[in-house]
LOMAR-727086 format. One line per field, with one value per residue (C-alpha): residue in one letter; x, y, z. Coordinates in Angstrom, 1 decimal, always signed. Layout:
<pts>
res	A/...
X	X/...
Y	Y/...
Z	Z/...
</pts>
This chain:
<pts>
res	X/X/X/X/X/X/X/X/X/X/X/X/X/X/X/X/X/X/X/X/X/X/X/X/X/X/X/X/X/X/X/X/X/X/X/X/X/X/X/X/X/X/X/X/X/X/X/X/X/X/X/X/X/X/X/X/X/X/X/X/X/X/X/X/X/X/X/X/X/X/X/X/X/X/X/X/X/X/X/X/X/X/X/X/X/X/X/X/X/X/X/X/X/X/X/X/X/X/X/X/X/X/X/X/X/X/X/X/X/X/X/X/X/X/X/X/X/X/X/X/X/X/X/X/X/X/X/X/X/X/X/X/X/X/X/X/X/X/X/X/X/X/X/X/X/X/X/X/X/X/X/X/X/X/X/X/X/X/X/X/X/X/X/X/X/X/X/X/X/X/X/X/X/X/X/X/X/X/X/X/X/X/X/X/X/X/X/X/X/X/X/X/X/X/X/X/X/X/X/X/X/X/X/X/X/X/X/X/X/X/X/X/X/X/X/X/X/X/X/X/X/X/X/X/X/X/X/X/X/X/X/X/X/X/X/X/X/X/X/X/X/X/X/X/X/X/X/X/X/X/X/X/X/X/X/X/X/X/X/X/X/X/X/X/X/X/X/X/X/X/X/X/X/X/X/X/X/X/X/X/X/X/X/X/X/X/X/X/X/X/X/X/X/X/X/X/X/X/X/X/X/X/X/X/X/X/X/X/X/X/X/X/X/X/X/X/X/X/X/X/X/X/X/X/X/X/X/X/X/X/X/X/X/X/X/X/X/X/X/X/X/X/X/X/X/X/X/X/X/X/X/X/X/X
X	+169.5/+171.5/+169.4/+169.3/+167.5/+165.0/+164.3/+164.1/+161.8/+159.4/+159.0/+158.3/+155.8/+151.7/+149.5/+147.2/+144.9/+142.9/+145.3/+148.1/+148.3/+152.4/+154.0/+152.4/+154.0/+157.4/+157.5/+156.1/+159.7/+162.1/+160.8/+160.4/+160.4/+162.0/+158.6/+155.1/+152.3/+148.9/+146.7/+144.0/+140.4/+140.8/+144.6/+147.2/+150.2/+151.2/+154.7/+155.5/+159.0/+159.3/+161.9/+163.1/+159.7/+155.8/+155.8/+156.0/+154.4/+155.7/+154.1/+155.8/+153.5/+154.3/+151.4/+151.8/+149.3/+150.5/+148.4/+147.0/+143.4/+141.1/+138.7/+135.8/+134.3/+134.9/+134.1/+133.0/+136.1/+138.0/+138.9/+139.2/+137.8/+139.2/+138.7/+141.8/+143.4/+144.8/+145.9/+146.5/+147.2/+145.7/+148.3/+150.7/+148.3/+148.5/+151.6/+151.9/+152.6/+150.7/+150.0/+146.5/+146.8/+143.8/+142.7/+145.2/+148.6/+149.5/+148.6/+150.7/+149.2/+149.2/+147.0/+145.6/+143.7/+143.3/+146.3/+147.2/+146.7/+142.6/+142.5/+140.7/+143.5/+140.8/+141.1/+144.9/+144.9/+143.4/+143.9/+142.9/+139.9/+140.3/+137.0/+137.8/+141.0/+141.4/+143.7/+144.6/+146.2/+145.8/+142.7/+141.3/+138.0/+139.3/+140.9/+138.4/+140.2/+137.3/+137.8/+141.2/+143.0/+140.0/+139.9/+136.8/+135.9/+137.4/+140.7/+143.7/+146.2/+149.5/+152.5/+154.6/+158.1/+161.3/+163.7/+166.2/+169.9/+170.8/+174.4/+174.7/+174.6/+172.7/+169.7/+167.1/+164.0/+160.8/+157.4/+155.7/+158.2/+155.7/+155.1/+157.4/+160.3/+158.5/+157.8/+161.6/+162.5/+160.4/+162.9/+165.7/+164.5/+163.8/+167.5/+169.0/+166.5/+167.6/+171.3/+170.5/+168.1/+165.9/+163.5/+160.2/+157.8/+157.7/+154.6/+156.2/+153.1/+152.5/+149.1/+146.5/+144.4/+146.5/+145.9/+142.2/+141.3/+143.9/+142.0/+144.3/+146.4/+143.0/+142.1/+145.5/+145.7/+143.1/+144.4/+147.3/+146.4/+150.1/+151.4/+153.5/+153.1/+155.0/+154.5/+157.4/+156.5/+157.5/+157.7/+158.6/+160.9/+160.9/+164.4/+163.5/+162.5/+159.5/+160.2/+161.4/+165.8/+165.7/+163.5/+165.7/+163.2/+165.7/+167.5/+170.4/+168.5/+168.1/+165.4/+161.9/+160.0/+156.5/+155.3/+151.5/+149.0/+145.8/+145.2/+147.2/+149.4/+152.2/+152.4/+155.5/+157.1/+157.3/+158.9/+161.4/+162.3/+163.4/+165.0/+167.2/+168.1/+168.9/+170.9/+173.0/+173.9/+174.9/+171.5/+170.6/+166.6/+164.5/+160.8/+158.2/+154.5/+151.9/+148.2/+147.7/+148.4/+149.9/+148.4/+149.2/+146.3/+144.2/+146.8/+146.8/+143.1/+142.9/+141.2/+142.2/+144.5/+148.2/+151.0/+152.2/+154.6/+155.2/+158.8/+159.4/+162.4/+162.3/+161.2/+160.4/+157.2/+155.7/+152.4/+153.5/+154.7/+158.3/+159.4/+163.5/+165.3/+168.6/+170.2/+172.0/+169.0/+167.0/+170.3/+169.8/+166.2/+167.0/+169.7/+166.8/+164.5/+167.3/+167.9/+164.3/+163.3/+166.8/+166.2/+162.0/+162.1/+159.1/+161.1/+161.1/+157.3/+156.8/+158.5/+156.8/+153.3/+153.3
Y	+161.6/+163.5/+164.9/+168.0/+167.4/+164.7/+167.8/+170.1/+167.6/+166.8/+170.8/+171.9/+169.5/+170.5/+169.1/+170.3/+168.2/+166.0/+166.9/+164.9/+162.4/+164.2/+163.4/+160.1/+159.6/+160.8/+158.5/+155.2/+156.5/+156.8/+152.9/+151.1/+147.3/+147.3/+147.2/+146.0/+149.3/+149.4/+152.5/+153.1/+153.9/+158.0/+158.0/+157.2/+154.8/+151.9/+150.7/+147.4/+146.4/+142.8/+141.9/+139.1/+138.8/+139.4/+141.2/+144.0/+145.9/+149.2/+152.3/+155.3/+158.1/+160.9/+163.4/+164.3/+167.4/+170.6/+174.0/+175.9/+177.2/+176.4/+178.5/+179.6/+181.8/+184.6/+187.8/+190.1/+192.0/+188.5/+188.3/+184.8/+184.7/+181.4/+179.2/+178.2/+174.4/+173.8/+176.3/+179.5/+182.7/+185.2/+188.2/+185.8/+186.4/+189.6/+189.3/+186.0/+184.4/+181.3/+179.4/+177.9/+174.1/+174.3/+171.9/+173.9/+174.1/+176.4/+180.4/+182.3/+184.9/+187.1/+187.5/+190.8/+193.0/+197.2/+199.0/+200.3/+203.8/+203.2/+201.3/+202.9/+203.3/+201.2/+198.5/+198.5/+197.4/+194.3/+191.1/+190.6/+188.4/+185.8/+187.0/+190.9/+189.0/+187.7/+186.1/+188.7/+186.4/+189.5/+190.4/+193.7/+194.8/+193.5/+190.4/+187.2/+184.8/+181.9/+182.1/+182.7/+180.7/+178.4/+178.7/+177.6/+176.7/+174.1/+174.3/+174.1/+176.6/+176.7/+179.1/+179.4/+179.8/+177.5/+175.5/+177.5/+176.5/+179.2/+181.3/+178.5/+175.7/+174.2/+175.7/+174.9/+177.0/+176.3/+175.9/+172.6/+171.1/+170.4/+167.7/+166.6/+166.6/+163.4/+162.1/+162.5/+160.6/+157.8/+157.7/+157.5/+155.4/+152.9/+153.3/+152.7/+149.5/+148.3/+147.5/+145.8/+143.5/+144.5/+141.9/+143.7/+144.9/+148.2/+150.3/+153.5/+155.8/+158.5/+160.0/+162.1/+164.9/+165.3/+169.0/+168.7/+166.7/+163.3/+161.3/+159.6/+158.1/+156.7/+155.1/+153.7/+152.7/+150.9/+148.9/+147.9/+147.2/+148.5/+147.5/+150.4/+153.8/+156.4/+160.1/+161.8/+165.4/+168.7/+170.2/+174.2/+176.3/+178.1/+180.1/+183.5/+187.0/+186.9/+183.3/+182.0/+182.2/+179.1/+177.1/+173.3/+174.0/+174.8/+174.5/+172.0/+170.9/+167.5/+165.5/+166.7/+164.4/+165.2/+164.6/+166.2/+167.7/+168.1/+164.6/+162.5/+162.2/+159.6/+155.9/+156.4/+153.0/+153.6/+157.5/+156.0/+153.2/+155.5/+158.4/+155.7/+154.6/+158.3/+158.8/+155.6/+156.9/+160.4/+161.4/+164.8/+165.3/+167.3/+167.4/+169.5/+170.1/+171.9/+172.7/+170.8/+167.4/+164.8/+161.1/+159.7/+161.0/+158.5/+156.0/+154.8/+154.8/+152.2/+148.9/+148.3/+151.0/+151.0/+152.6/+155.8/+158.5/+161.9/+162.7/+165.6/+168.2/+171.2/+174.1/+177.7/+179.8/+176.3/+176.9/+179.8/+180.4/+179.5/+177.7/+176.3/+173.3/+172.0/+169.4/+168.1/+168.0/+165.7/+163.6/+163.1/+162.2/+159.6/+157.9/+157.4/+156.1/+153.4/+152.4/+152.2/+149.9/+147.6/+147.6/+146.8/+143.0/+141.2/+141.4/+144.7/+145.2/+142.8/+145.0/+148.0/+146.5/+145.1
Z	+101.5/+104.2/+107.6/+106.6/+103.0/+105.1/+107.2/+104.0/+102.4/+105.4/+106.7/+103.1/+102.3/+102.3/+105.1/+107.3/+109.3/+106.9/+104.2/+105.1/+101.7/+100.5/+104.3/+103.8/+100.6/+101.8/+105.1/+102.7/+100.5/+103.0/+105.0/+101.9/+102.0/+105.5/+107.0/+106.6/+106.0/+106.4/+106.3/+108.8/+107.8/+108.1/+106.7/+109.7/+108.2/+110.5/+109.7/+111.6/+111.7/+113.4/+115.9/+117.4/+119.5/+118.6/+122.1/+123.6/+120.9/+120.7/+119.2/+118.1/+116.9/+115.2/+113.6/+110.2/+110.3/+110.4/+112.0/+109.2/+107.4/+105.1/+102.6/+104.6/+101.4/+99.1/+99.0/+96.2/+96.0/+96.1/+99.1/+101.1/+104.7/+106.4/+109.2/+111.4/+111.6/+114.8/+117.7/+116.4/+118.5/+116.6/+117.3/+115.1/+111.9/+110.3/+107.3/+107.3/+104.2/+102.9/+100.0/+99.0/+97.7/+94.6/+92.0/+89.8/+91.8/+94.8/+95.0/+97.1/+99.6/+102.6/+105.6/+106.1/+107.9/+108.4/+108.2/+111.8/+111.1/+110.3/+113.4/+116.5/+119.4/+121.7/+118.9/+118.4/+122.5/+121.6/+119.8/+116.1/+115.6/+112.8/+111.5/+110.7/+108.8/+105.2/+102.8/+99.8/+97.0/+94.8/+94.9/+92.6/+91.0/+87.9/+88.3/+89.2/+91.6/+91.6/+87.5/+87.5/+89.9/+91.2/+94.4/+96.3/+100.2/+101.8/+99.7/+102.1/+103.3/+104.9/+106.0/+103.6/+105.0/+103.4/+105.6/+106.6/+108.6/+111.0/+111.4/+114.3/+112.6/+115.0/+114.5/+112.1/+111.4/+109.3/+109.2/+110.0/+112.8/+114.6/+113.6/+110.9/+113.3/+114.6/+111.4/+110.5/+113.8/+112.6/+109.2/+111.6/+113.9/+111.6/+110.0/+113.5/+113.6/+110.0/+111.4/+114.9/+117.0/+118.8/+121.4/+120.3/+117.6/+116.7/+115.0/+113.4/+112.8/+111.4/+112.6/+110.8/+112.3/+116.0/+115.7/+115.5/+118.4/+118.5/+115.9/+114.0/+117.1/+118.2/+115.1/+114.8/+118.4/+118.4/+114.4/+116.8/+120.4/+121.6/+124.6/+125.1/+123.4/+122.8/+121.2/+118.9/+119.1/+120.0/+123.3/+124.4/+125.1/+127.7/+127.4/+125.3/+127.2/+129.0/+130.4/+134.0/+133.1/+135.7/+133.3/+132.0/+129.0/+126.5/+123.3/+123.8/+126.6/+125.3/+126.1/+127.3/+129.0/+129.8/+133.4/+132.5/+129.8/+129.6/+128.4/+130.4/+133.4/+132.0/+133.1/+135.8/+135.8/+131.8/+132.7/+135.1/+132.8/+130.1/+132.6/+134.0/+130.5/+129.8/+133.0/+132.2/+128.9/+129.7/+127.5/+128.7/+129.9/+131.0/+132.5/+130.4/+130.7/+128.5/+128.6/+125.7/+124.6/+122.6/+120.7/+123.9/+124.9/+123.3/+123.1/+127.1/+127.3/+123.9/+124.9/+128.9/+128.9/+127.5/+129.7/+127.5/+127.5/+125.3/+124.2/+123.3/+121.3/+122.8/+120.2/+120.2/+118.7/+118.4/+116.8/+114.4/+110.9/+111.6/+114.9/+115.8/+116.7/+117.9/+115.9/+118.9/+120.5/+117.9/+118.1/+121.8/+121.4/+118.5/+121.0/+123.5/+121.3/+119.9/+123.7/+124.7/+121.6/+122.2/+126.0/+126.3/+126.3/+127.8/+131.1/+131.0/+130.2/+133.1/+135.6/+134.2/+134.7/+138.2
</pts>
C-alpha cells in the first residue's frame, strides 16, 4: 500500500471519540508482527518496537478519535437532535454532510436548520446554536426512521467527506486529518524503524478519546511510564485571509513545533534537542501555539513527570468537515521523527535531564 491509499484508508475510516475500534484495526494491519501490542483498559493500542536498549523509552502518540456527534434523540417528525464530539464551531454546521454508524450499516444525512429567508435579520447576525439544529436523514410524516433504518441515541456520527488529491498535487484534503495524519505517521515510522537500529524503545500509540478531554494518552501513559514523550498531531495554519501574512504557520512550512497550549509549556532541553537535529539536517520548522492542547498534556505530568513535546503538520480549517495538508510537509515531519528515535541514546536523555 502506497501513501496515498494509507491516507485514503485512515481519513475514510469511522471514529469518533469512544468509537475508535476500525483505526485500531487498520494501525494493528499495517504493524503486524514487527511489534509487540497491548490494549489499554479504555481502548488506546501500545505498539512496542524494541531497540538495541530497554532505555530511553520513547512514546509517540497519535489520537485516533476524530470530532463528530452522537444521537441525542428523535423527534416526532423524525428528526435527530445531536450532541457534539469534540470542538466544533458552530457557524461550520449548517449543510454538512454526515453519516450515522447504526446497528444496520451507515445512513447518510445533512445538518439542518431554518432556511435563511424564515430567519429574523436579528437572528441571521448571530451564530447558530447546536440546539435549534438537527440531522435530516430523510425524514417525512410517512416514513419511520427508528423502524426503518434503526437509529437510536447514542449511535455515532461523522462528516462525511472522501479523500480527495488536489490540482497541486501536493495537497490532500479530507475529513478526519486530525488525527489520522498522526496515526499514519506511526505506519511510517515504524517502516523507517523496520530497516535500521535504533539505541531505544519506542511505544507507537495510538490514543482513544484526545478530543474529549486527553484520556487515552493518560491511560496509556501511565501502561508505559515513558521516559520521553512525544505527540503526532496536527497544528494550524495561519496563512489564508484574515491571518497575520508574516505568520511561519504555513503549508510547506515544514515542521511545527509547539512552544505552548493550554496544557503544557514543552520540556526545552527536549525542544532544543530536536530543533538542532532539524537545523543539522536542513529539516524546515517552525514554532506554533494553540489554545488548546495535545496528549502531551497528560503525558509529562505521568508518574514524576516525563519531559514532552507536541509536533505538529501544519493544517488548515482544522476542526471542520474537510481540513488540508502538504505532502512535503508530512515528509519533513517523518524525517524528524526518524532522527530523533536514531539519535536519543541514554547519552542523550542524560543531557536532556540535568
Amino acid at each position: 500500500m502506497n501513501r496515498i491509499e494509507l491516507f485514503q484508508e485512515l481519513t475514510g475510516a469511522f471514529g469518533i471519540s469512544g468509537y475508535e475500534e476500525e483505526i485500531t484495526g487498520i494501525l494493528k494491519k499495517h504493524f503486524g508482527d514487527r511489534v509487540t501490542m497491548m490494549r489499554d483498559g479504555i481502548g488506546s493500542l501500545i505498539a512496542k518496537k524494541s531497540g538495541a536498549a530497554e532505555q530511553p523509552k520513547i512514546m509517540f502518540a497519535a489520537h485516533m478519535d476524530e470530532i463528530g456527534f452522537m444521537v441525542k434523540s428523535i423527534t416526532k417528525k423524525g428528526f435527530i437532535k445531536f450532541l457534539t464530539m469534540g470542538g466544533w464551531y458552530e457557524g461550520n454546521l449548517p449543510g454538512l454532510r454526515v453519516q450515522v454508524k447504526t446497528k444496520n450499516g451507515m445512513v447518510p444525512g445533512v445538518i439542518g436548520q431554518k432556511a435563511i429567508h424564515d430567519l429574523p435579520e436579528e437572528e441571521r447576525k448571530k451564530l447558530p446554536k447546536v440546539d435549534h439544529m438537527y440531522i435530516d436523514v430523510g425524514a417525512t410524516h410517512e416514513y419511520d426512521i427508528k423502524e426503518k433504518l434503526g437509529i437510536r441515541p447514542g449511535d455515532p456520527v461523522i462528516p462525511d467527506y472522501p479523500f480527495v488529491q488536489l490540482a497541486n498535487k501536493d495537497l490532500c484534503m479530507a475529513k478526519a486529518w486530525d488525527d489520522r495524519v498522526g496515526c499514519a505517521l506511526l505506519v511510517d515510522l515504524l517502516n523507517n524503524l523496520s530497516a535500521a537500529d535504533h539505541p531505544n524503545t519506542v511505544y507507537l500509540t495510538g490514543t482513544v478519546q484526545e478530543e474529549v478531554g486527553l484520556r487515552g494518552a493518560r491511560t496509556s501513559a501511565f501502561s508505559i511510564a515513558p521516559d520521553i514523550g512525544f505527540a503526532l498531531d496536527v497544528s494550524l495554519c495561519r496563512d489564508t485571509p484574515g491571518n497575520d501574512d508574516d505568520s511561519p504557520e504555513k503549508l510547506g512550512s515544514g515542521v511545527g513545533i509547539l512552544i505552548r497550549d493550554s496544557t503544557m509549556i514543552p520540556h526545552t532541553k527536549l525542544r532544543d534537542f530536536v530543533c538542532e537535529l532539524a537545523e543539522h539536517n536542513n529539516i524546515p520548522y517552525h514554532f506554533t501555539s494553540i489554545k488548546g492542547g495535545y496528549d502531551t498534556g497528560v503525558i509529562h505530568i505521568t508518574k514524576y513527570g516525563v519531559p514532552s513535546l507536541a509536533i505538529g503538520i501544519p493544517t488548515r480549517y482544522v476542526h471542520s468537515g474537510s481540513s488540508i495538508i502538504s505532502l512535503t510537509d508530512y515528509e519533513h515531519v517523518l524525517n524528524l521523527i526518524t532522527l530523533i528515535v536514531k539519535n536519543l541514546d541514554a547519552e542523550a536523555l542524560k543531557n536532556i535531564l540535568i
